[in-house]
C-alpha positions in Angstrom: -5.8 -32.6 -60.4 -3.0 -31.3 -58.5 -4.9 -27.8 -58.8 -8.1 -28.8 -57.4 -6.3 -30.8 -54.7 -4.4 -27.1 -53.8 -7.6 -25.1 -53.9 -9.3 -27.6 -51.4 -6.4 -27.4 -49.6 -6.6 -23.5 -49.3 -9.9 -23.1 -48.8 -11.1 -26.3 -46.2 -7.3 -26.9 -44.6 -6.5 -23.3 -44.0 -10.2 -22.5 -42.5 -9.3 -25.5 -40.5 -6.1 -24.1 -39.5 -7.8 -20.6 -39.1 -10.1 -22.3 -36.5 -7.6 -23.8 -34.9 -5.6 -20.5 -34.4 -8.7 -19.0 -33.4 -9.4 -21.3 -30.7 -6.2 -21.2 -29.2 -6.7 -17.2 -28.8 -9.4 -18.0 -27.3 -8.4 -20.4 -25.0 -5.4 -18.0 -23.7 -7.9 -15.2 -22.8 -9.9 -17.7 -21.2 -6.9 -18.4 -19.0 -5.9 -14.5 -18.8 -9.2 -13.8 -17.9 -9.2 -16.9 -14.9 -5.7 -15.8 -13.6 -7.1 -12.0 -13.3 -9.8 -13.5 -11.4 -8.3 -16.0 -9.1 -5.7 -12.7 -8.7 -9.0 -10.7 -7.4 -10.1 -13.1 -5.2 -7.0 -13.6 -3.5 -6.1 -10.2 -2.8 -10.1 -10.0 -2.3 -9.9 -12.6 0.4 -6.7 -11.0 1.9 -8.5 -8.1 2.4 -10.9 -9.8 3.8 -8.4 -11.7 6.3 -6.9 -8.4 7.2 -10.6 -6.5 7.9 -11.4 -9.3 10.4 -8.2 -10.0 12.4 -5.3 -7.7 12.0 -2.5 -9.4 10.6 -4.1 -11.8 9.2 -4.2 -10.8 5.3 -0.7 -10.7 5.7 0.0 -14.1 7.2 -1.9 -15.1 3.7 0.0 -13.1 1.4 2.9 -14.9 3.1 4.5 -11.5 4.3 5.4 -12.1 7.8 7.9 -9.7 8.7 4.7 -6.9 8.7 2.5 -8.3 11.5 5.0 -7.3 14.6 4.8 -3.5 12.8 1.2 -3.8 12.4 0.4 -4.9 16.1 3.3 -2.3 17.0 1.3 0.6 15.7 -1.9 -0.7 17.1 -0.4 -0.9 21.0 1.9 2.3 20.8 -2.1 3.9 19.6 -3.7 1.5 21.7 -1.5 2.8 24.6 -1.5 6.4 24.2 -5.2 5.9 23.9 -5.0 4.7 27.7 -2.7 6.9 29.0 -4.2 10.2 27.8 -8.0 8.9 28.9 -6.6 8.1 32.2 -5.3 11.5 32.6 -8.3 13.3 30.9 -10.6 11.4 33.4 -8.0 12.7 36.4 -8.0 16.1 35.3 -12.1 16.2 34.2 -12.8 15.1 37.5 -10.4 17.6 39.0 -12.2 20.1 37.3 -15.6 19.3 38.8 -14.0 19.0 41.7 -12.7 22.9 41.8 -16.7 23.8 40.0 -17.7 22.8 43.6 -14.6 24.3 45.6 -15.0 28.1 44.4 -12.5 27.6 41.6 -9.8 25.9 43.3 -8.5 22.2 43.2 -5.7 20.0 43.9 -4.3 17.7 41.3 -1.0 16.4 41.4 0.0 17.8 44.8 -0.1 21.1 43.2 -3.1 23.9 43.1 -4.7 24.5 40.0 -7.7 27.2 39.1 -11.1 25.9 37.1 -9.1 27.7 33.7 -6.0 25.6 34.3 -8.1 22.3 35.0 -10.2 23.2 31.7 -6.9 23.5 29.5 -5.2 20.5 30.7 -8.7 18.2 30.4 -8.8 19.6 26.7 -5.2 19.0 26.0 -5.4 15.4 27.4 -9.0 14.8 24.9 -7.2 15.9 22.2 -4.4 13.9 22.7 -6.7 10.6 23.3 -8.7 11.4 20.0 -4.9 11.2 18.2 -4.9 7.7 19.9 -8.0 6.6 18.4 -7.2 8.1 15.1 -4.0 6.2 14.9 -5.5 3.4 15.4 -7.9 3.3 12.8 -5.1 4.3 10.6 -3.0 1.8 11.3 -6.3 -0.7 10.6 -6.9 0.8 7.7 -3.6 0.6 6.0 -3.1 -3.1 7.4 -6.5 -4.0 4.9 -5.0 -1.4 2.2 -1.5 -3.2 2.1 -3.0 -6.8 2.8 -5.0 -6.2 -0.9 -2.4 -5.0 -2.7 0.2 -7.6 -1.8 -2.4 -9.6 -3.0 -2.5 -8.1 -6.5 1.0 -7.6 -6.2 1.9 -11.8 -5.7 1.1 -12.4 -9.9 3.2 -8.6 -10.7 6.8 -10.3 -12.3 9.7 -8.9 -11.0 12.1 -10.8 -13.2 15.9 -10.3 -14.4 14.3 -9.6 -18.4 14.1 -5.7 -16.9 17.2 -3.8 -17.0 18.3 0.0 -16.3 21.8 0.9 -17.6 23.4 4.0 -16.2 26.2 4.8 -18.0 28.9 7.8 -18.9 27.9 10.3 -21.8 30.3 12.2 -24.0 29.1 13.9 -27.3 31.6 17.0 -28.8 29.7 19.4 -30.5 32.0 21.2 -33.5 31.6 25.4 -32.9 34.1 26.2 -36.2 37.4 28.0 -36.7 38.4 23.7 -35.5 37.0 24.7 -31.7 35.1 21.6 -30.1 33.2 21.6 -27.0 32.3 18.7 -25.2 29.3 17.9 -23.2 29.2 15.2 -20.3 26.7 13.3 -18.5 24.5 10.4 -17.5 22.6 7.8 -20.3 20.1 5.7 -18.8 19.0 2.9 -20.6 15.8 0.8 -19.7 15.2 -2.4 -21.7 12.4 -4.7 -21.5 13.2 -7.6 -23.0 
């Protein structure tokens, strides 16, 4: 009796059992699989944030301290922007100015010819284009940082990762009882 109670045992508890287990890994990709999403659309919707009003995708990843640097890089751009077109505009219509005066023009109390003009309009183009430029870099990498902060919130950064730097000795026997020694550096990550 005892045997047939064992082999139902085996056979209908440990499927049982088996289902159980099986459910269970189941259930933790399910929630593996949520988490990866809800980390997707966060750093989705920071992106997002970030694409619409500078700054923004940052204030939702709760990192503060980067929207002064972000609107930093957009004035300083934004600024140089301004400066050089306003000088670029001075200079261009200098230039037109000294097409219709035989090749000669006055621009900043000082004389300039048509080549002169055309150098210093080119110069101050260029220098605007570096503005604009800038700026989209900076709005670029404010959307590129605001999604990977938000990948980055779920990343652990906890005290079970250790690197050991420590002092390294090893003698190395060369016969005739001669020794040389070797020194150095061991480091030593552990994930625990």
């Amino acid at each position: 009796m005892l045997k047939y109670f064992f082999i139902f045992f085996v056979f209908f508890g440990f499927n049982n059992f088996a289902q159980q287990i099986d459910s269970l890994k189941i259930n933790d990709t399910i929630q593996q699989k949520i988490a990866i999403k809800k980390t997707y659309s966060k750093a989705r919707r920071a992106a997002i944030y970030s694409a619409c009003l500078p700054g923004l995708g940052q204030g939702y990843n709760k990192k503060y301290f980067k929207i002064p640097i972000i609107y930093a890089g957009l004035a300083g751009f934004g600024y140089m922007f301004y400066a050089n077109n306003k000088k670029y505009n001075y200079y261009r219509s200098a230039l037109l100015l000294s097409i219709n005066n035989n090749g000669v023009a006055q621009a900043d109390g000082r004389n300039y010819s048509t080549d002169q003009l055309q150098i210093l309009k080119l110069d101050y183009k260029k220098y605007r284009d570096y503005g604009v430029i800038g700026m989209g870099i900076v709005y670029l990498l404010n959307i590129i940082d605001a999604n990977v902060d938000g990948h980055l919130k779920t990343f652990d950064v906890s005290d079970d990762l250790s690197l050991n730097i420590n002092p390294w000795q090893n003698k190395y026997y060369l016969g005739n009882n001669n020794y040389k020694t070797a020194y150095g550096l061991s480091l030593t990550l552990n994930f625990k």
